[in-house]
N, C-alpha and C positions, 0 to 999 in steps of 0.2 A: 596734594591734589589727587583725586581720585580720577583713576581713568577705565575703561569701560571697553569691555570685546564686543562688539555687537552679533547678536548668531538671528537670525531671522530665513523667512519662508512663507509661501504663499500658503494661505489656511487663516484660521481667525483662533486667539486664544492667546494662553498668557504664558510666558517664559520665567523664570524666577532665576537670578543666579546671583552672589557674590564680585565684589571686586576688591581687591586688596592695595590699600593706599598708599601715599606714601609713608603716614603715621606707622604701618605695620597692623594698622585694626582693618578689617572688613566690612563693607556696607553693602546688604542687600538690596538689590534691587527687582524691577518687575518689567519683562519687553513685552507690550503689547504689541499684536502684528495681525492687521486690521487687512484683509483681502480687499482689494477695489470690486472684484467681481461678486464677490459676498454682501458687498452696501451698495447698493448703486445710487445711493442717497448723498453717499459721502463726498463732499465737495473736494475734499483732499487731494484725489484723483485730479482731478480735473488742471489741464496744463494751457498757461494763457499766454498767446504769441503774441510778439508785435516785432517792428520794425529791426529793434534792439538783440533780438535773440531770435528771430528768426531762422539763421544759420544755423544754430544750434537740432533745429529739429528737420530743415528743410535741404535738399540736394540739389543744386542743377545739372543738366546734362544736356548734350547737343550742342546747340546756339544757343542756349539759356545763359543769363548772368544775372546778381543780384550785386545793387549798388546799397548797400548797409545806411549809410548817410541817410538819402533818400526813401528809403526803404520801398524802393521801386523793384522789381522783377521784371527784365528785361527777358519775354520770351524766345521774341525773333528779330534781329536785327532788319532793317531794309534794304537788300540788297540789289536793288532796282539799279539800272537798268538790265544788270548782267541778268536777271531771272535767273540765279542757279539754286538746285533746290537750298528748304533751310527749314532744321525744326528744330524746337527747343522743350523742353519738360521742367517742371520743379516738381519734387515729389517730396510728402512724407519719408522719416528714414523709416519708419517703423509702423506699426498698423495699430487704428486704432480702434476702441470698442464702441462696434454697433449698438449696443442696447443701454447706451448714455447717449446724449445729446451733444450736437456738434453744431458751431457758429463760425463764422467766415466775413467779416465784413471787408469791403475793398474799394478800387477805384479800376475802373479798366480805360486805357487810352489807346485807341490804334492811331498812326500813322499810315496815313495812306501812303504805298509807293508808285512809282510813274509818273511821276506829275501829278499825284494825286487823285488817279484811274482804276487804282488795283488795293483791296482790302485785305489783303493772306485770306487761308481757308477759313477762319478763324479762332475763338477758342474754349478749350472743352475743363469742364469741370469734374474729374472722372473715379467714383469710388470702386478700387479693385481689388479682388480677392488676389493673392500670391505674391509672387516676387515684386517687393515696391519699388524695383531697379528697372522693371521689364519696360520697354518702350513700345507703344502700337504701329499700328503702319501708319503712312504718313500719306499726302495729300487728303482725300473727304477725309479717311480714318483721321485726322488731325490728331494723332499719336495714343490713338485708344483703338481704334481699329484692329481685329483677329483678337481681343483679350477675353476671353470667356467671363461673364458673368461682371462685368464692368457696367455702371450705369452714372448716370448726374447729370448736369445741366449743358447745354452748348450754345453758343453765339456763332453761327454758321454767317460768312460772309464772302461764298464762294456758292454758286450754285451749281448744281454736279445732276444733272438731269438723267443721268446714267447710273445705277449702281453698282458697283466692283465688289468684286469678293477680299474678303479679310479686311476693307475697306471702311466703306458705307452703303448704304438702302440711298435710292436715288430721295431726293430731296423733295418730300412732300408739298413747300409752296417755294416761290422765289427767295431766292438770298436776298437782302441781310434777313436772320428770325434769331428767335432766343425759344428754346426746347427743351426739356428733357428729354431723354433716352435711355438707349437700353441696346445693349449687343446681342442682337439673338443670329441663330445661327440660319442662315443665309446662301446655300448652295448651290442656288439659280444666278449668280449675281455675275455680269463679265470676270474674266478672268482678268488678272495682274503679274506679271513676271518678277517686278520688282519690289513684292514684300517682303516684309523682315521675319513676321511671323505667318506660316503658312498654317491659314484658318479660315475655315467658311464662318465666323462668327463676324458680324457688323452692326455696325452703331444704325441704330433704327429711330426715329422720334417717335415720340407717344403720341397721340391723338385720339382721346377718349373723354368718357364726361367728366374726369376730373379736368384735363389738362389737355392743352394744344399747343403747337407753335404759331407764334406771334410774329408778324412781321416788323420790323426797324425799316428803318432811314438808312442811306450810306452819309446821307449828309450828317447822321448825327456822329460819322466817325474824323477826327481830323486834331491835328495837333492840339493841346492845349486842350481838348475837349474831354474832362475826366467826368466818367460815366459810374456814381456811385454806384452800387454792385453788391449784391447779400444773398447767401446760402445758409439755412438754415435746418439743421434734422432733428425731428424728437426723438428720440431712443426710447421710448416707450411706446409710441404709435407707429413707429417707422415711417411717418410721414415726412419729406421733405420738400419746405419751399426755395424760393425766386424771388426775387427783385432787382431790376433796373429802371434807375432813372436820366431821361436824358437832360441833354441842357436846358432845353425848354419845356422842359419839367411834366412829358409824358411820362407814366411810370405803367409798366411792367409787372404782373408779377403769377406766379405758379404754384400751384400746392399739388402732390401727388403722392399715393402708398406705394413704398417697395418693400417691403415686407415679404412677397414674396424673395426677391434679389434679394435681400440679407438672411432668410433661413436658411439654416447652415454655414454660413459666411460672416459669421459675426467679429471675426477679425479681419479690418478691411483698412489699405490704404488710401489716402490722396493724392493724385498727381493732379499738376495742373497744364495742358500744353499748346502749344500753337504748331503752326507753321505754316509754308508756303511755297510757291515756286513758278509759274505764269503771274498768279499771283501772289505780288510783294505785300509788304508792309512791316511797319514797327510796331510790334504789340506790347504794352506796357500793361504790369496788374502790380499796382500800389496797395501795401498793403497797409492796413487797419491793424484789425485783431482776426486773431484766432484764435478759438476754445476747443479742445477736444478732450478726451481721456483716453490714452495709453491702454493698451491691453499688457493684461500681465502685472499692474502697479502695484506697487505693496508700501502702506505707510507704516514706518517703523517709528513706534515714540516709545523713549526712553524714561520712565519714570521713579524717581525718589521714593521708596518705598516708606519711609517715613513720614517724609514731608507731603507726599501725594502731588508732588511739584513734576513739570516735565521740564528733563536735562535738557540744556543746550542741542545734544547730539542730535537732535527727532531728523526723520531726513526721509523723502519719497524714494522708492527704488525703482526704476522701471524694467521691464520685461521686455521679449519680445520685438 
């Protein structure tokens, strides 16, 4: 049986080497080592999530949990009546490339807490540049808050007519809405004692002629009530949309350029987060699928140089 060293590297082109079998005779072979960021065509790259491997590329942290069975992501627990604070995050382990295309399909469920009175702040969809461990500030910041250059979608279900620094921008219409945003930097905003990351940078919604925020129902949020849910980005236009559907089958939806937000920043993570604390609730985000592509991926295929066959060995490597 012939067995095989593999030497590979990010770059595009061909490797040639020898293996020596057990026969004592040698067979040349040929490593091609195909760059993801050199094809942005090639589908190879491309890594498909679901319920089953989720873990594998996803983290929680805070009051987050994930039930694998289910393949639910428990944000925020409900910790009603006590109100003591509570945030939760799932985040990418690793970041991925802006200039491919990214899909998200899902289900989001809040439980109300209080008897059913109190929706958490609620929750952010949020692409960011740096440390994919970093947590935001919490209450409006709903765990993206103080992050430089952070932007994506949110379901606001807290209305915060004030805006705080490192936070949020006070809340352009009533709570519940579903928005895009964007952190910009914000140094007139109340001040906070209790943030984690000390930054006049806050979550702002959009409202221009692409895009605004749209107002919801709180009646559309309540047990049992799963609210289909899709993000979508082209990586070639930089455009990213929205979709929500409720149960009675309003639907939602958003398209907006960040293209500015990703120049420069083409290696960006996901986190997803909630939290709360006056206001309770249980936020659930079921998940579907996920698509993204890896920054950094390198597909290594192994081939027979005679045969022109590819070895068993082929195998993705990722970066980053």
């Amino acid at each position: 049986m012939n067995k095989a060293v593999a030497i590979f590297g990010l770059g595009v082109g061909l490797l040639s080497f020898s293996v020596w079998g057990d026969n004592g005779h040698s067979q040349d072979f040929e490593l091609g080592v195909v760059s993801a960021q050199a094809d942005a065509a090639n589908s190879g790259t491309t890594i498909a999530i679901n319920k089953d491997n989720f873990s594998t590329y996803f983290q929680e942290s805070g009051d987050a949990s994930y039930d694998q069975q289910n393949g639910v992501v428990n944000l925020i627990p409900d910790k009603s009546p006590n109100g003591v604070p509570v945030a939760g995050m799932t985040y990418l382990s690793g970041n991925m490339d802006m200039n491919k295309s990214f899909h998200l399909a899902g289900e989001i469920e809040i439980q109300p807490g209080f008897s059913g009175s109190t929706y958490s702040d609620g929750i952010v969809f949020a692409f960011r540049p740096g440390d994919p461990t970093q947590v935001g500030n919490p209450g409006a910041g709903i765990g993206v808050g103080g992050i430089k250059g952070a932007f994506g979608v949110v379901i606001d279900t807290y209305y915060n007519g004030v805006g705080e620094i490192g936070r949020s921008q006070s809340d352009p219409i009533v709570s519940p809405y579903i928005s895009f945003f964007k952190n910009l930097s914000s140094p007139g905003l109340s001040s906070v004692s209790s943030n984690i990351i000390h930054s006049s940078y806050a979550k702002a919604m959009i409202d221009d002629r692409e895009s605004h925020p749209q107002g919801l129902r709180y009646g559309d949020f309540k047990k049992g009530n799963l609210l289909p849910f899709t993000i979508s980005y082209d990586g070639a236009t930089k455009q990213m949309s929205y979709s929500l559907t409720t149960v009675d089958g309003r639907h939602y939806q958003g398209t907006h350029d960040f293209s500015q937000e990703v120049s420069g920043n083409t290696g960006m993570n996901l986190a997803i987060s909630s939290g709360g604390e006056a206001s309770q609730a249980r936020v659930n985000l079921l998940v579907n699928s996920i698509q993204f592509s890896a920054m950094g991926v390198v597909n290594v295929d192994y081939i027979d140089e005679q045969t022109g066959t590819k070895l068993p060995e082929s195998s993705t490597l990722k970066g980053d």
